[in-house]
C-alpha positions in Angstrom: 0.0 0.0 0.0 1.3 3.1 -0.8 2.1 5.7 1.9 -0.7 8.1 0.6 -3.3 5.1 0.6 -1.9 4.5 4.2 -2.1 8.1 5.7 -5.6 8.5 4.2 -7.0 5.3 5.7 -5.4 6.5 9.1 -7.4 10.0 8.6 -10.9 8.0 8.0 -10.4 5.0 11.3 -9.5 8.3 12.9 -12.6 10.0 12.1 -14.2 7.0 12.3 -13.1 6.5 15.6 -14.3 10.3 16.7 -17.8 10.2 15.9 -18.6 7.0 18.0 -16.0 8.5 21.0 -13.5 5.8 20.6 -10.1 7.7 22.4 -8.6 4.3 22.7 -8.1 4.4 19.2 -6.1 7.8 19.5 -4.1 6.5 22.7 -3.1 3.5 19.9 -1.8 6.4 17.7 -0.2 9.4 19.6 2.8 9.0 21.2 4.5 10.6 24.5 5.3 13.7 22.3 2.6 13.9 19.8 1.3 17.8 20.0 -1.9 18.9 18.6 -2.8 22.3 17.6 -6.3 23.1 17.7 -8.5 26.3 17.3 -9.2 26.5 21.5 -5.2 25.9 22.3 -2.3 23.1 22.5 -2.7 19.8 23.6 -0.8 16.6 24.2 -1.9 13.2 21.6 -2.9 12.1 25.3 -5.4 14.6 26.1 -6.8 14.7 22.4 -7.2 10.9 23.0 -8.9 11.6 26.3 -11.3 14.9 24.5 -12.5 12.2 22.0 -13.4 9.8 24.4 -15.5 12.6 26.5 -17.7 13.4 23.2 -20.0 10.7 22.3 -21.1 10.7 18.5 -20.1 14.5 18.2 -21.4 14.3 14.2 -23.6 12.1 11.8 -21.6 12.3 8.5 -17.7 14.0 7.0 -16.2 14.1 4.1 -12.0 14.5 3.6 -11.5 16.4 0.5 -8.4 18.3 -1.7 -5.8 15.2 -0.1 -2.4 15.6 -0.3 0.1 13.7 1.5 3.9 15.0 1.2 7.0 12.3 2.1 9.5 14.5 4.6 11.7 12.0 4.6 13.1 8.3 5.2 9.4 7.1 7.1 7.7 10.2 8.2 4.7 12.3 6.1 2.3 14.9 6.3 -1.3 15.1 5.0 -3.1 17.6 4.7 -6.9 18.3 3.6 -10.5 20.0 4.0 -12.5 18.2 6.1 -16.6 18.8 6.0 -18.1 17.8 9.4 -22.3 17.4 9.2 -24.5 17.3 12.1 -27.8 15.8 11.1 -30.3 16.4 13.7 -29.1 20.1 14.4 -28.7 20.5 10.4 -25.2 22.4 11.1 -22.0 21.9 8.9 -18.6 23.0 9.2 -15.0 22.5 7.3 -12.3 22.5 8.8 -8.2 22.8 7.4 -5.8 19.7 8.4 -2.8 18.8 8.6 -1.3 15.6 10.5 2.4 14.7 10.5 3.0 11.0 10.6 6.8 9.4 11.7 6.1 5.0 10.8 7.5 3.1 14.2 8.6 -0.4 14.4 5.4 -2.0 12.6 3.3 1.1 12.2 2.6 4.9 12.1 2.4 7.2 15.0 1.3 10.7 15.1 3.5 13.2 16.3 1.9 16.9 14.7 -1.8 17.7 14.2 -3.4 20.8 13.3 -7.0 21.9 12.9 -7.8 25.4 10.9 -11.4 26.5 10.9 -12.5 27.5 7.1 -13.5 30.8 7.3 -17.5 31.0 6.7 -19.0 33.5 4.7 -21.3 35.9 6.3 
């Protein structure tokens, strides 16, 4: 499998795994010094994992859109895309830019970077 075919099917379990609360997933993913940027401050992979887990089915539906995954080198890689996030029931939508940074470890990949970017909304 190619590392984009990888990254991208790490992005999906991963939002997967969000929108039915599943931080065990995350805890299988982060690392002790995986650092997450997102719009309300900076986190640890840990407490990401532990945010996850708090919010039960947070959204119904998301697309990942404009992929692009960029080698940095001998086993790490970044991806990056638009993300739409759909909330049935309260019909509400958002997009989001982002980026993860990937290193692979012994038999797998471990995220070490993540950033979330609101899309600005017109209006």
């Amino acid at each position: 499998m190619s590392i984009e075919n990888e990254l991208r099917e790490l992005e999906e379990k991963g939002w997967a795994a969000i929108s039915v609360g599943d931080g065990d997933f995350y805890r299988g993913l982060v690392t002790d010094r995986t650092v997450c940027v997102e719009p309300d401050g900076l986190q640890t992979g840990h407490e990401l994992a532990d945010d996850i887990e708090a919010n039960k089915s947070p959204f119904d539906d998301y697309t990942l859109d404009d992929v692009k995954v960029l080698p940095l080198g001998d086993g790490s890689a970044l991806i990056t895309y638009r993300a739409t996030i759909r909330l049935t029931e309260a019909d509400f939508s958002f997009e989001l830019y982002m980026t993860s940074v990937y290193e692979r470890g012994d038999d797998d990949w471990r995220l070490v970077f993540h950033q979330q970017t609101p899309v600005k909304q017109d209006g």
